[in-house]
C-alpha positions as protocol buffer text, in pm:
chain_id: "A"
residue {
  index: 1
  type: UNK
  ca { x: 508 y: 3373 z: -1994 }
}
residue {
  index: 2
  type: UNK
  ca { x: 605 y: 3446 z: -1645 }
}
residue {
  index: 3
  type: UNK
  ca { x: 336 y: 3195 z: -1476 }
}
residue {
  index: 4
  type: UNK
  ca { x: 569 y: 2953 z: -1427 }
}
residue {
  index: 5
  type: UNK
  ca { x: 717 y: 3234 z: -1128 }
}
residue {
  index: 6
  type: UNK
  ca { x: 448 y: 3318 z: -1013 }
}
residue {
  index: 7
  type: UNK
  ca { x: 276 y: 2952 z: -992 }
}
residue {
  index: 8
  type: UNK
  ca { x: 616 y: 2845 z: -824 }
}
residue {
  index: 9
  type: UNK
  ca { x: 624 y: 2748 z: -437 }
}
residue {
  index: 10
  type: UNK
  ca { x: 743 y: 3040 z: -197 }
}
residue {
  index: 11
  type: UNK
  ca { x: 1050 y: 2830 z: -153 }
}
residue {
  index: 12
  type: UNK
  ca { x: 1181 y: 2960 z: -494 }
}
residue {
  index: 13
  type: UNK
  ca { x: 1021 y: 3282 z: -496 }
}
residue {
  index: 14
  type: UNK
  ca { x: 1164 y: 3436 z: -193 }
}
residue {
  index: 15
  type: UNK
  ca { x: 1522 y: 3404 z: -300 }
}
residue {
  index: 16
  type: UNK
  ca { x: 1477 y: 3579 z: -608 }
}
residue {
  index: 17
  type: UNK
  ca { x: 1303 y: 3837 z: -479 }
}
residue {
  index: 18
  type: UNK
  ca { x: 1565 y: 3844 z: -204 }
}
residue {
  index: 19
  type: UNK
  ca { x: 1825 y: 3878 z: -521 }
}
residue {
  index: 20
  type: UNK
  ca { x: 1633 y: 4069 z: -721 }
}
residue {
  index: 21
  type: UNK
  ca { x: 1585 y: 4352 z: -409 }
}
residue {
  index: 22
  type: UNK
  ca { x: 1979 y: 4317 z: -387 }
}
residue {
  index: 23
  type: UNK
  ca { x: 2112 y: 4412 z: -715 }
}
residue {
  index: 24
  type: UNK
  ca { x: 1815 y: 4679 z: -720 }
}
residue {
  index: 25
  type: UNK
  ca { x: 1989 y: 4835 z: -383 }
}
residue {
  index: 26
  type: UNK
  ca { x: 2292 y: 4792 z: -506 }
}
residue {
  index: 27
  type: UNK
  ca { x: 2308 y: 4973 z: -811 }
}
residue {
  index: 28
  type: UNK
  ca { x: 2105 y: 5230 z: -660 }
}
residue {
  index: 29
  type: UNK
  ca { x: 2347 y: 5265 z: -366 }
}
residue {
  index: 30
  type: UNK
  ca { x: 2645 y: 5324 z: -623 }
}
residue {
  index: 31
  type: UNK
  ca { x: 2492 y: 5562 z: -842 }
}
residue {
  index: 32
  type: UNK
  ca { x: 2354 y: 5745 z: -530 }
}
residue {
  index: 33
  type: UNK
  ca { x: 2691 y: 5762 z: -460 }
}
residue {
  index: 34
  type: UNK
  ca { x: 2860 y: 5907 z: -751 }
}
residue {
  index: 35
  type: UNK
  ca { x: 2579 y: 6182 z: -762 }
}
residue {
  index: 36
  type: UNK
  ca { x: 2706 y: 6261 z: -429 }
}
residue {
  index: 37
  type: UNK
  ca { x: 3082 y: 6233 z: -478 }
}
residue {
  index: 38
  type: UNK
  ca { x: 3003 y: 6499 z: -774 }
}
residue {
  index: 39
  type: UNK
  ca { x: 2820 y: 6689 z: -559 }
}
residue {
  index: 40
  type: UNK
  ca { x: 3039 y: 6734 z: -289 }
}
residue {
  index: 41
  type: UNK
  ca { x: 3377 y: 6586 z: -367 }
}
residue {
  index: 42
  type: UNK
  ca { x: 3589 y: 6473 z: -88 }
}
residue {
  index: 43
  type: UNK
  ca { x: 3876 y: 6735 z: -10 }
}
residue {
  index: 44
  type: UNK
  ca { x: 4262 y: 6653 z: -12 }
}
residue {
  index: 45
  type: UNK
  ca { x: 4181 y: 6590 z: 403 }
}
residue {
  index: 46
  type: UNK
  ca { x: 3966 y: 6338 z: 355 }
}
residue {
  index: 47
  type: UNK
  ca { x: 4117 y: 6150 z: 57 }
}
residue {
  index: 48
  type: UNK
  ca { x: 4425 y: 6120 z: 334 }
}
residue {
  index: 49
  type: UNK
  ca { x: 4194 y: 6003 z: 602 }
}
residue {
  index: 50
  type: UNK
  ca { x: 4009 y: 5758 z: 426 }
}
residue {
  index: 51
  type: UNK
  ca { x: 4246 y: 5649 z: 180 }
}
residue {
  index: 52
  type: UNK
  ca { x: 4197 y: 5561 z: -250 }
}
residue {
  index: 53
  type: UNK
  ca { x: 3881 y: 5646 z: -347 }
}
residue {
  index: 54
  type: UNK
  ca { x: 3881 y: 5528 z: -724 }
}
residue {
  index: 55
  type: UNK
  ca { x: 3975 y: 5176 z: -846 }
}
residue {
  index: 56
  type: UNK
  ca { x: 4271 y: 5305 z: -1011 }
}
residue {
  index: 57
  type: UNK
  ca { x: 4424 y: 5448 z: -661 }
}
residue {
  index: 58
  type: UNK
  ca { x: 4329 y: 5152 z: -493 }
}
residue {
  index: 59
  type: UNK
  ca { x: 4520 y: 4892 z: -773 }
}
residue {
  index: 60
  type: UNK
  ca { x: 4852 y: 5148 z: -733 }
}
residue {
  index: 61
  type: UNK
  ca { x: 4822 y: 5155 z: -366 }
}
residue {
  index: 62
  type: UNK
  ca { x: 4867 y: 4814 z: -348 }
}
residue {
  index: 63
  type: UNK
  ca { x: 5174 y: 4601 z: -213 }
}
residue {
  index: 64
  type: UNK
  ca { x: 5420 y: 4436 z: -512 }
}
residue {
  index: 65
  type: UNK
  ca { x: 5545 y: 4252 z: -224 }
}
residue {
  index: 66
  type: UNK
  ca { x: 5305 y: 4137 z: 66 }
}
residue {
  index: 67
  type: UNK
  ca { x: 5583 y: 3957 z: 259 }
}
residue {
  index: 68
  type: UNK
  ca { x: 5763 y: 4281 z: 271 }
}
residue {
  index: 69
  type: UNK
  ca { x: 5515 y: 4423 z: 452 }
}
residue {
  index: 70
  type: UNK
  ca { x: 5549 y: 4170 z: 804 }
}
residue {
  index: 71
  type: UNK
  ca { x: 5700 y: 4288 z: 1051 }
}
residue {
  index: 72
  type: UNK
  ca { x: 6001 y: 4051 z: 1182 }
}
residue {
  index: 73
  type: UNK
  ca { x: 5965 y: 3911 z: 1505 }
}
């Protein structure tokens, strides 16, 4: 069944590993990271500091108005 992938040049191999490594890292970096966010969750000082932490703070943080927010020359 899976011959065909491994019979198939390096050409096409190596990106899929390559893709295959990357959605392995990522979804071990996120839930990495919500293990530590439960573990030690940030404090009211560093929600200021580095800003929204959760999708929903991030979608209300954002600007209704973009141009509102240049400055006039």
């Amino acid at each position: 069944m899976m011959e065909w992938l491994i019979n198939a040049p390096v050409w096409i191999q190596t990106p899929l590993v390559f893709l295959a490594l990357f959605v392995v890292c990522t979804v071990l970096a996120l839930v990495w990271q919500v293990i530590a966010l439960r573990i030690f969750p940030a404090s009211a000082e560093e929600k200021r500091v580095h800003g929204a932490l959760t999708l929903r703070e991030l979608w209300a943080s954002r600007s209704t108005n973009p141009a509102s927010d240049k400055q006039e020359d």
